[in-house]
C-alpha positions in Angstrom: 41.0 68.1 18.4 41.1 64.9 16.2 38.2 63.5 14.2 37.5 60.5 15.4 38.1 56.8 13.6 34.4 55.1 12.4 35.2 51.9 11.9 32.8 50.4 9.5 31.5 46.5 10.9 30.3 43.9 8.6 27.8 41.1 9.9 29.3 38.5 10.6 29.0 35.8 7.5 27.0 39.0 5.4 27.9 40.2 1.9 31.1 42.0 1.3 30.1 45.8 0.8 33.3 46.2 -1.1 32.2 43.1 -3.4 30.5 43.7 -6.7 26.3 43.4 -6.9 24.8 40.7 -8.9 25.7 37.3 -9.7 28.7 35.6 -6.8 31.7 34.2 -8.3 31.1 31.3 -6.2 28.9 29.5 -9.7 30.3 27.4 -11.5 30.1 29.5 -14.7 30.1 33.6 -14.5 29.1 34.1 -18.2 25.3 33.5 -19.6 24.2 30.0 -18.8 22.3 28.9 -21.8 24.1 30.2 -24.9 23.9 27.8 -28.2 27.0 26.7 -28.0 26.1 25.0 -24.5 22.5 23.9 -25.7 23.5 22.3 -28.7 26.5 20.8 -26.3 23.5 19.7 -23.9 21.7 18.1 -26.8 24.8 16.1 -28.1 25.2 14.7 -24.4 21.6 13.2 -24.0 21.7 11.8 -26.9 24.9 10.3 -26.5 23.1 9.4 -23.0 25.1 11.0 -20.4 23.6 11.6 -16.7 22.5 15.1 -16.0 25.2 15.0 -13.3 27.7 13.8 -15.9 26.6 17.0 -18.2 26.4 19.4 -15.7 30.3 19.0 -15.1 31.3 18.8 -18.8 28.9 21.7 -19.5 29.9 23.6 -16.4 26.5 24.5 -14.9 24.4 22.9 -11.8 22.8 19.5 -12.4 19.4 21.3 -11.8 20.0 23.8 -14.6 21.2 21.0 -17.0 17.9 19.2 -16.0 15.3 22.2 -16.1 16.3 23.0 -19.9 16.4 19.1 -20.9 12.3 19.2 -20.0 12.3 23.0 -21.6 14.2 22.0 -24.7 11.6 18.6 -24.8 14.4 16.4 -24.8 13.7 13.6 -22.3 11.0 11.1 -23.0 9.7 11.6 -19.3 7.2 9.9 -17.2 4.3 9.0 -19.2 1.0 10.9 -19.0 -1.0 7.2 -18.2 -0.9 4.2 -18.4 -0.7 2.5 -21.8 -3.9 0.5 -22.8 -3.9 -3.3 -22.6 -3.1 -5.6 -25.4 -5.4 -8.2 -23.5 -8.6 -8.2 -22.3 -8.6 -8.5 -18.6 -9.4 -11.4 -16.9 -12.4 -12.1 -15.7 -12.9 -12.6 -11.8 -13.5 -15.4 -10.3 -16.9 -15.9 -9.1 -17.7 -14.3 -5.5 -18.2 -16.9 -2.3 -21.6 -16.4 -0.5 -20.3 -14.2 2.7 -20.8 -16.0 6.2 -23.2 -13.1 7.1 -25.1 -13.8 4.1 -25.2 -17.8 4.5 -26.2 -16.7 8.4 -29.3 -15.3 6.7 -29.9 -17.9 4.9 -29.9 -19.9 7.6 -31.7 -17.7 10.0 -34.8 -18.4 7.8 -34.3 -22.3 7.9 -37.6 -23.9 9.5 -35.1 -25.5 12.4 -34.9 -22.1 13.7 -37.9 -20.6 14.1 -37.9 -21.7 17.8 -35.0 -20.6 19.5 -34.8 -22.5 22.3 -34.8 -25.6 20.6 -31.7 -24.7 19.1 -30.1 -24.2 22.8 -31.7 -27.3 24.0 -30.7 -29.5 20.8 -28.2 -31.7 20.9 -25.3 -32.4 17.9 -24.6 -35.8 17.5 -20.7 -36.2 16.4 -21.1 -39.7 15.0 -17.5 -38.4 13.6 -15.7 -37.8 16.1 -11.7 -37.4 15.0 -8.8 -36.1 16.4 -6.7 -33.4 15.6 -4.5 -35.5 13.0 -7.3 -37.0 11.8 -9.4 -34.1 10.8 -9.7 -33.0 7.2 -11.1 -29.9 5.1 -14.7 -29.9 5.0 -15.2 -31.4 8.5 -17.0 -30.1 11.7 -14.0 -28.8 14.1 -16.1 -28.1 17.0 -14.3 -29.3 20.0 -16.2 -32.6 22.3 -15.1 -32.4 25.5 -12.1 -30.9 27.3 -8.9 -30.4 25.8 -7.0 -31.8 29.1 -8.9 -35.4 29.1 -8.3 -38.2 27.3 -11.7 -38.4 25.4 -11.0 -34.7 23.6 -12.2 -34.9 20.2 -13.6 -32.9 17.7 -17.2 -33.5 15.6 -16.3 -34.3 12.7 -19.3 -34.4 10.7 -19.6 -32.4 7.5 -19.6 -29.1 7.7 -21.8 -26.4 5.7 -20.4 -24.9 3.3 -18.8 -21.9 4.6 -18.4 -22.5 7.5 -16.2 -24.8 9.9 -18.9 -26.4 11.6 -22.1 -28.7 11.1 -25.3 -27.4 10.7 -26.0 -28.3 14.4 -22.8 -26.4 16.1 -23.3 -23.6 13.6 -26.5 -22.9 14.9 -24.9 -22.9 18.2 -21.5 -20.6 17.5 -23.3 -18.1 15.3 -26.5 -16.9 17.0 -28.8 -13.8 15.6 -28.4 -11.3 18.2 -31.5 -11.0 20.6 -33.7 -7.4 20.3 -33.3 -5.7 23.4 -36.0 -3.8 24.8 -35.5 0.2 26.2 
């Protein structure tokens, strides 16, 4: 009777078992990466300003090896830490503008308004009135009338400061909301 034949079966895409352990072949350089020779190589090309690509293939190692010892060696300035300190002073800011909820305040404690049905039942009179063309920064644009007819218009009179109506249609767009009870 025969011995029978063991046939030995490698993964597929695995490691030779006939191939040498350690370091593949495959690199591009099979003898010690960083000798002197190749450092002081490494620090002739940055200073001559090469790109770590550029070095990597003179020196014959990976562009991430070339630029790993560059930042171990110190040799590239790098980002900086922070941000260097101004020459100038800065500049000063301009001067804040009164918020509309703070100029709604304001007005919320006007005398006018401590009935707030007068408010509803007052009327604005537009001795202004200007159309669309006509109306310039600074002016009421509450709309008169419907946009469809002939008379449309808007106010017109100065507005507050602010805001983009008169005192009278400014009481009537921006209301202080009404408590409700529970």
């Amino acid at each position: 009777m025969q011995a029978p034949i063991v046939r030995r079966l490698r993964p597929v895409g695995g490691p030779d078992p006939a191939a040498p352990r350690g370091r593949s072949m495959t690199t591009p350089s099979s003898v010690a990466t960083w000798n002197p020779e190749r450092v002081e190589q490494l620090r002739n090309f940055v200073v001559a300003g090469l790109t770590c690509s550029q070095i990597a293939a003179e020196i014959g190692v990976t562009r991430n090896a070339v630029i790993g010892k560059i930042h171990r060696l110190g040799l590239s300035p790098g980002r900086p830490a922070a941000v260097p300190p101004r020459l100038c002073p800065p500049r000063g800011r301009p001067p804040r503008l009164p918020s509309q909820r703070r100029l709604l305040r304001l007005q919320a404690k006007a005398p006018f308004l401590a009935d707030p049905t007068a408010a509803q039942d007052a009327s604005v009179d537009s001795a202004q009135r200007c159309s669309l063309l006509e109306l310039a920064q600074g002016k009421c644009r509450w709309p008169i009338s419907d946009p469809g007819t002939a008379d449309f218009a808007f106010c017109g009179n100065d507005a507050m400061g602010g805001f983009s109506y008169c005192a009278g249609h400014t009481r009537m767009a921006y209301r202080a909301p009404t408590r409700r009870s529970a």
